[in-house]
C-alpha positions in Angstrom: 112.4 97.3 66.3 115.1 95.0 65.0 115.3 94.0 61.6 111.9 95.3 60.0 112.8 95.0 56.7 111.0 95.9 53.8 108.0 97.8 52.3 107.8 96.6 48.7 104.6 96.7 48.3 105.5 100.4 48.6 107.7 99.6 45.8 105.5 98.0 43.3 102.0 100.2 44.1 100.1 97.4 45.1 96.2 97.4 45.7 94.9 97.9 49.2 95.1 94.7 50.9 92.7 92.0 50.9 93.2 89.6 54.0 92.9 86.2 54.4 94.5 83.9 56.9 95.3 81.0 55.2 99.0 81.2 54.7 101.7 79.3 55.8 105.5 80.5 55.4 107.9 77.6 56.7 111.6 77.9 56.1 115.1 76.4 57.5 118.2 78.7 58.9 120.9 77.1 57.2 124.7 77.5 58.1 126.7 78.3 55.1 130.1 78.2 56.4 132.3 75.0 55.0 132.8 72.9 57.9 130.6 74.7 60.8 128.9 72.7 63.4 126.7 74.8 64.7 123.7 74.1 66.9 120.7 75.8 65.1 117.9 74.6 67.5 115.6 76.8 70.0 117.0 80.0 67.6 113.9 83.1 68.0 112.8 83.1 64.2 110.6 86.4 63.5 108.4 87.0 60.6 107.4 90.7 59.6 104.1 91.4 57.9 103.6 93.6 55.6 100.6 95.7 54.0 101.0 97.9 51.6 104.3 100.3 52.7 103.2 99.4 56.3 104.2 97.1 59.3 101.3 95.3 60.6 102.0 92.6 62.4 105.5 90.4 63.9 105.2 86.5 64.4 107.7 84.6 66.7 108.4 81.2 66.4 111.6 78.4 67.3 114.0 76.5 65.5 113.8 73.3 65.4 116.5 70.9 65.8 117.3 70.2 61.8 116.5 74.7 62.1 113.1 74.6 60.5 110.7 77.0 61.6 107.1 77.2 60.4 104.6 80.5 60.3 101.1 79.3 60.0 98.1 82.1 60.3 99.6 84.4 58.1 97.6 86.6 56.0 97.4 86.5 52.2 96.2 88.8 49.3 97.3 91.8 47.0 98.8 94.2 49.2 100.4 91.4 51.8 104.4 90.7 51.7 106.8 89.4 54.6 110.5 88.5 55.7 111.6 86.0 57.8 114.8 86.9 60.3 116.6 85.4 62.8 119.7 86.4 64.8 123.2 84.3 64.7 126.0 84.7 66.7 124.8 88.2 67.3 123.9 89.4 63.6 121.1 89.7 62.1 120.2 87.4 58.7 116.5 87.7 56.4 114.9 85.8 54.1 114.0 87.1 50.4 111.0 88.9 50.3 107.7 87.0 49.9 105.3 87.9 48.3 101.9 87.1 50.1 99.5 88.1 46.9 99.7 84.6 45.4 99.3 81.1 46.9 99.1 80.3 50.3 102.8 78.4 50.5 105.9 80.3 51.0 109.3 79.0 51.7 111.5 81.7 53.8 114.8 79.9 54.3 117.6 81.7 55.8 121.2 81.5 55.6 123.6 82.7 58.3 127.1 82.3 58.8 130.1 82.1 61.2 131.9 85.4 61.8 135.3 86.3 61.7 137.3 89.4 62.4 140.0 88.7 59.1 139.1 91.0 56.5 141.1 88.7 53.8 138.2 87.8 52.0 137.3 91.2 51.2 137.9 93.2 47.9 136.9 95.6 45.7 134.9 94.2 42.6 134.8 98.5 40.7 135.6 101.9 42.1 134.5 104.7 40.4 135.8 108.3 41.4 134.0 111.2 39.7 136.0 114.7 39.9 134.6 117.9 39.1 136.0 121.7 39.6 133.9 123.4 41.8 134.4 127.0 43.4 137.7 126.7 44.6 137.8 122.9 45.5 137.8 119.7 43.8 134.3 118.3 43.9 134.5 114.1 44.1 131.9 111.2 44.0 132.9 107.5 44.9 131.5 104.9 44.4 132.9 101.5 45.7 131.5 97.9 45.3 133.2 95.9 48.1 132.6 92.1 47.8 133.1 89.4 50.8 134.4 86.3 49.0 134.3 84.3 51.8 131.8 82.1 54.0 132.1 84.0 56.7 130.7 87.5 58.2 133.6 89.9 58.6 132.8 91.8 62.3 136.1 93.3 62.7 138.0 93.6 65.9 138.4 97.1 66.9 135.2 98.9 68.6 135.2 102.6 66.9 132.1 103.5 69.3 130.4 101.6 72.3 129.1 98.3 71.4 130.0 98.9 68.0 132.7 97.4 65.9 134.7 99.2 62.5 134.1 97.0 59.6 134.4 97.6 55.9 136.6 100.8 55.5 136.2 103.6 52.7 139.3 106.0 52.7 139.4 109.1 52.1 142.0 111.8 50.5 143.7 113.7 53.4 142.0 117.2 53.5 138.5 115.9 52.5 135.9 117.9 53.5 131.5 118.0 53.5 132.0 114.4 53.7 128.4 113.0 52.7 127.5 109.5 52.7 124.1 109.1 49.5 123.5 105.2 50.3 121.4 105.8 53.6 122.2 101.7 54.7 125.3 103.1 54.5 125.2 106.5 55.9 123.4 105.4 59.0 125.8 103.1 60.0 129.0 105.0 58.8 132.0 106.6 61.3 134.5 109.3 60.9 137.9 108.1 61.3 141.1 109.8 61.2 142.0 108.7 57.3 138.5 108.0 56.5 135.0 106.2 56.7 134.3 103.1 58.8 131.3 100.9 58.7 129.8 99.4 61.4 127.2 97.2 59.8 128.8 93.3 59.9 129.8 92.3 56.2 127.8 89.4 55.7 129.0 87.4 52.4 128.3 89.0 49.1 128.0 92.4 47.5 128.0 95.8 49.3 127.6 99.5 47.7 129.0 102.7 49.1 128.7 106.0 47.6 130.3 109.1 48.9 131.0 112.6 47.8 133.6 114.9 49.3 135.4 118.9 48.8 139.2 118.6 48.2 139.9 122.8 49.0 142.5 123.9 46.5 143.5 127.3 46.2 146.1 127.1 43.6 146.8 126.0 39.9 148.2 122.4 40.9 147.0 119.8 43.4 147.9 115.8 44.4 145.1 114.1 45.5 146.1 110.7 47.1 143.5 107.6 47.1 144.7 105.0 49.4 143.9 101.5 47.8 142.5 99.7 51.3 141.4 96.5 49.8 142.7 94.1 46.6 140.9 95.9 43.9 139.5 94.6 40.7 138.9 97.9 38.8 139.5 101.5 39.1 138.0 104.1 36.8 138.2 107.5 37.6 136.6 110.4 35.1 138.1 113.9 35.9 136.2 117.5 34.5 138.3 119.9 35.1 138.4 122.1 32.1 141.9 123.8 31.0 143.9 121.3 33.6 146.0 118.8 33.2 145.9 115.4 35.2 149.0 112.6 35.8 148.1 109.3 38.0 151.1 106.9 37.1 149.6 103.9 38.2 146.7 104.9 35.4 146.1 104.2 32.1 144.8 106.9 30.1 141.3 105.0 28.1 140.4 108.5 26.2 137.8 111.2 26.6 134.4 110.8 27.2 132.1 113.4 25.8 128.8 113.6 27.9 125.9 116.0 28.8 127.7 119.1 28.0 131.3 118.0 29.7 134.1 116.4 28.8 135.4 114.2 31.0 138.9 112.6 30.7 138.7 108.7 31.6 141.9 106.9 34.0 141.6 103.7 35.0 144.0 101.2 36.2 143.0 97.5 37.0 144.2 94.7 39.7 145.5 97.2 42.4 147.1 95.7 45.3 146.1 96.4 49.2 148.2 99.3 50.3 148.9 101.1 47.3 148.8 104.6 47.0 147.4 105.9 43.5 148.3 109.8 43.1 146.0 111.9 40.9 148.5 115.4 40.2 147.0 118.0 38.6 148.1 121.2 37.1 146.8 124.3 35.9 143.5 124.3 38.0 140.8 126.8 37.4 137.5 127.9 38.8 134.9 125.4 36.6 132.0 126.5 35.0 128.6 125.6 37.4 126.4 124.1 34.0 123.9 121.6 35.4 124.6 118.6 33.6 122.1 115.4 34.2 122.4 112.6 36.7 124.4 109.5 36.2 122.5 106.2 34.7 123.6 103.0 34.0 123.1 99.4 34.0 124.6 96.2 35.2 125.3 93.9 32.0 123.1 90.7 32.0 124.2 87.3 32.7 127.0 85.8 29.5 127.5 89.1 28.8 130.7 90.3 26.7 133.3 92.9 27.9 131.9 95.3 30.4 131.6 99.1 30.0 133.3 101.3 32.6 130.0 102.9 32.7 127.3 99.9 33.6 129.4 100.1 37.4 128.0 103.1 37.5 124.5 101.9 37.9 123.7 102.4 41.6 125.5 106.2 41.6 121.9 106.9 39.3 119.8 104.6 41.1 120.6 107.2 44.7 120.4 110.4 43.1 116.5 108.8 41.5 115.6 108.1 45.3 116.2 111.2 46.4 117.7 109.5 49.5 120.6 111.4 50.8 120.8 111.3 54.6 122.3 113.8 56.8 124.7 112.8 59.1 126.9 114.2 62.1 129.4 111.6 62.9 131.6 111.8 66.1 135.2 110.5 66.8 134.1 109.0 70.3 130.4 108.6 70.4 127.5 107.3 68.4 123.6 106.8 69.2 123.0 102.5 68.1 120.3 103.1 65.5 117.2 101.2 64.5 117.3 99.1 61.7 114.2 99.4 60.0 114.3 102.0 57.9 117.8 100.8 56.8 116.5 97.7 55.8 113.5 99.2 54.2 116.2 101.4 52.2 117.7 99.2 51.4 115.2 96.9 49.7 114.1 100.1 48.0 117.7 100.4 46.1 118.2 97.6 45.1 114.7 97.8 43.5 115.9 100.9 42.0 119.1 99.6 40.4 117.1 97.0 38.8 114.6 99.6 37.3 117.1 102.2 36.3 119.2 98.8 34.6 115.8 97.7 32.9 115.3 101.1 31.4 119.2 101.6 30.1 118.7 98.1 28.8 116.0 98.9 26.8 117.5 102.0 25.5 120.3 100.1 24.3 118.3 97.4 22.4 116.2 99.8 20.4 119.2 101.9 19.4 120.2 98.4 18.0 117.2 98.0 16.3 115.6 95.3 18.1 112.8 96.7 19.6 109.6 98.1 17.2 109.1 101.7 18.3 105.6 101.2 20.0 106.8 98.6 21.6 109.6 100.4 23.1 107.6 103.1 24.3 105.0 101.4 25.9 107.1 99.5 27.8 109.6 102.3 29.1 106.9 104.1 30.2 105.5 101.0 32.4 109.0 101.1 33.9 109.3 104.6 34.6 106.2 104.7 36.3 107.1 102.1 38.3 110.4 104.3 39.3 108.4 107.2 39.9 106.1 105.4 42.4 109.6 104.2 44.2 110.7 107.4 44.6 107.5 108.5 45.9 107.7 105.4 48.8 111.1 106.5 49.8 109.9 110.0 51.1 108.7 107.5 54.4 111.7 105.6 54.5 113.6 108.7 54.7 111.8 110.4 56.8 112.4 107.7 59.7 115.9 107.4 58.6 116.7 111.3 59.6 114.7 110.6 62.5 117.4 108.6 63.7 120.5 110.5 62.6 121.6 111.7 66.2 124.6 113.7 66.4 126.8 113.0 69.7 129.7 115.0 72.1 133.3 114.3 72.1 133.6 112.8 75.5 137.4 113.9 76.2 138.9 117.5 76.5 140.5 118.9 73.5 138.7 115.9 70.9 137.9 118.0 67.7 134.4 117.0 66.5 134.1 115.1 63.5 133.2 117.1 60.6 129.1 116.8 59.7 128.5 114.4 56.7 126.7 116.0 54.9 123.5 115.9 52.2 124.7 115.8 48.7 125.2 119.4 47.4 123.6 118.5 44.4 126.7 117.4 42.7 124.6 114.1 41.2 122.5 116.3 39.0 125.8 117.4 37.7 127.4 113.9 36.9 127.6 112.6 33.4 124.7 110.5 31.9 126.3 107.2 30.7 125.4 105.4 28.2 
């Protein structure tokens, strides 16, 4: 079923539902590309409902010929929520969430956008790289924030697998192996390439995560691991643990040592990186690392007129994944690929973003009663409401996940002497072994 979006009420633990029929959710699709002209009438608008983490019902209605659509019927009370979507130009746009518990009004405006295959609006806002020694390979997290600047959805050009086209790229060192995708929207959509990762979700204006963790097999004292810059980007921080090595990236700056949860991580970063630049991590004296568990990653975002950021507040959706629990298994094939539903990537979706604002609320709140501003009952009280909160999103995503594998179908090369691509696979446990920030 296309688009069924969300199950917040999952999310949030709301009563069972009480129904009533009384609503009314009326909305406009609204073209936010400068300059488009587009005809916006007769579009098929469908509105998902909600109760509880469970889809209960799909309304269909027109555009208009201003784009207004208008829901009326729709049932209200604790329990209830819905999302509005609509298809333009052959993606797929939603609404915000509503939330059916109060009134009986609900606007569900929409905006869509013109497409494009130029991928000049898109760059990298943070990259993180995490690098660990494991048993006889380097162990390696990304995380990359890629950002469309533009008013337009980036669909890319070349088709990677029937009917579907490579989008936003993630590269990947030559030699990576145990490639595994931990942001399921992601992973579900994700392709094996030849230097890399390629999505093949459209990259709709706005903010987009990717985490991935990889093996880099190393048999001997030194090692150059190569990261291919792809797209403009903003900020690069990697944080290497590899204890009784030494490390040299000359297009890094060396910003100290960080000293967390029983490791010692040495901190590189380098900043405005141009498209097409190679940055070259060598290091020397490699040994096998001790295998300490060391506690999962968790940071915040900082809030709005905020002063200088930390490198560690990007880190915030790396802790927000390994809370979820939502690592999907995925064999990826150079020629082939099954088109997958996009429900339960929605739903994750909804779910970890829900998760990053949690996790950010808690490190927030750590931060301002270390500063004293926060009486200690207070503090408490209120931490608690939010980790409960957390606990009963992880408890929803067990659902989510389970259609998500559901879906993960892995495929035959089609011509004589293709190599398989190599299984992505669930995170090894690696996250419970990242630093805790903050």
């Amino acid at each position: 079923m296309p688009f069924a979006l969300v199950v917040l009420a999952a999310l949030l633990a709301l009563p069972l539902p009480v129904r009533a029929e009384d609503g009314v959710v009326q909305g406009q699709v609204i073209n936010s590309t400068t300059g488009a002209d587009a005809v916006l009438q007769g579009l098929p608008v469908r509105l998902y409902l909600y109760s509880g983490n469970a889809l209960k019902q799909t309304l269909e209605t027109t555009t208009d010929e201003r784009g207004i659509f208008r829901f009326s019927g729709v049932p209200t009370g604790g329990g209830w929520t819905a999302v509005a979507s609509v298809e333009y130009l052959g993606v797929e746009y939603g609404s915000v969430l509503l939330d059916l518990s109060v009134g009986t009004d609900y606007n569900g405006d929409i905006l869509v956008y013109e497409t494009t295959a130029d991928d000049s609006a898109l760059r990298v806002a943070r990259s993180h790289m995490i690098i660990e020694m494991g048993n006889g390979e380097l162990e390696v997290t990304e995380m990359v924030v890629l950002v469309n600047d533009g008013d337009r959805t980036f669909v890319g050009s070349e088709e990677i697998v029937p009917g579907k086209r490579a989008t936003a790229r993630v590269p990947l060192p030559a030699g990576a192996t145990d490639v595994s995708v931990t942001t399921p929207p992601a992973a579900l959509a994700m392709v094996r390439t030849g230097d890399g990762l390629a999505d093949t979700r459209p990259v709709v204006p706005g903010e987009h995560e990717y985490v991935v963790s990889y093996a880099l097999p190393c048999d001997s004292p030194t090692y150059s691991l190569l990261k291919p810059i792809q797209y403009p980007t903003d900020a690069l921080d990697v944080l290497v643990a590899t204890p009784g090595a030494g490390v040299d990236a000359p297009l890094l700056e060396r910003l100290g040592i960080r000293e967390t949860s029983g490791a010692t991580y040495e901190h590189l970063g380098g900043r405005s990186l141009e498209r097409g630049t190679e940055v070259v991590l060598r290091f020397r004296g490699l040994k096998q690392a001790a295998t300490a568990e060391r506690g999962p990653v968790g940071a915040i975002e900082p809030p709005a007129g905020a002063g200088p950021v930390p490198w560690t507040w990007g880190l915030v959706p790396l802790g927000a994944w390994a809370l979820l629990g939502l690592a999907v298994a995925l064999h990826l094939r150079r020629t082939r690929a099954e088109p997958l539903s996009l429900a339960p990537v929605r739903a994750s979706l909804v779910m970890a973003r829900e998760a990053r604002r949690l996790v950010g609320s808690i490190a927030d709140l750590d931060e301002r009663y270390d500063a004293g501003e926060l009486a200690e009952g207070r503090y408490h009280k209120r931490r608690g409401e939010l980790v409960e909160r957390l606990i009963g999103l992880l408890s929803s995503s067990q659902t989510v996940e389970s259609h998500a594998q559901q879906r993960v179908v892995a495929s035959e090369p089609t011509r004589r002497g293709d190599r398989a691509r190599k299984a992505v696979r669930p995170n090894r446990g690696t996250a419970r072994r990242r630093p805790q920030a903050g």
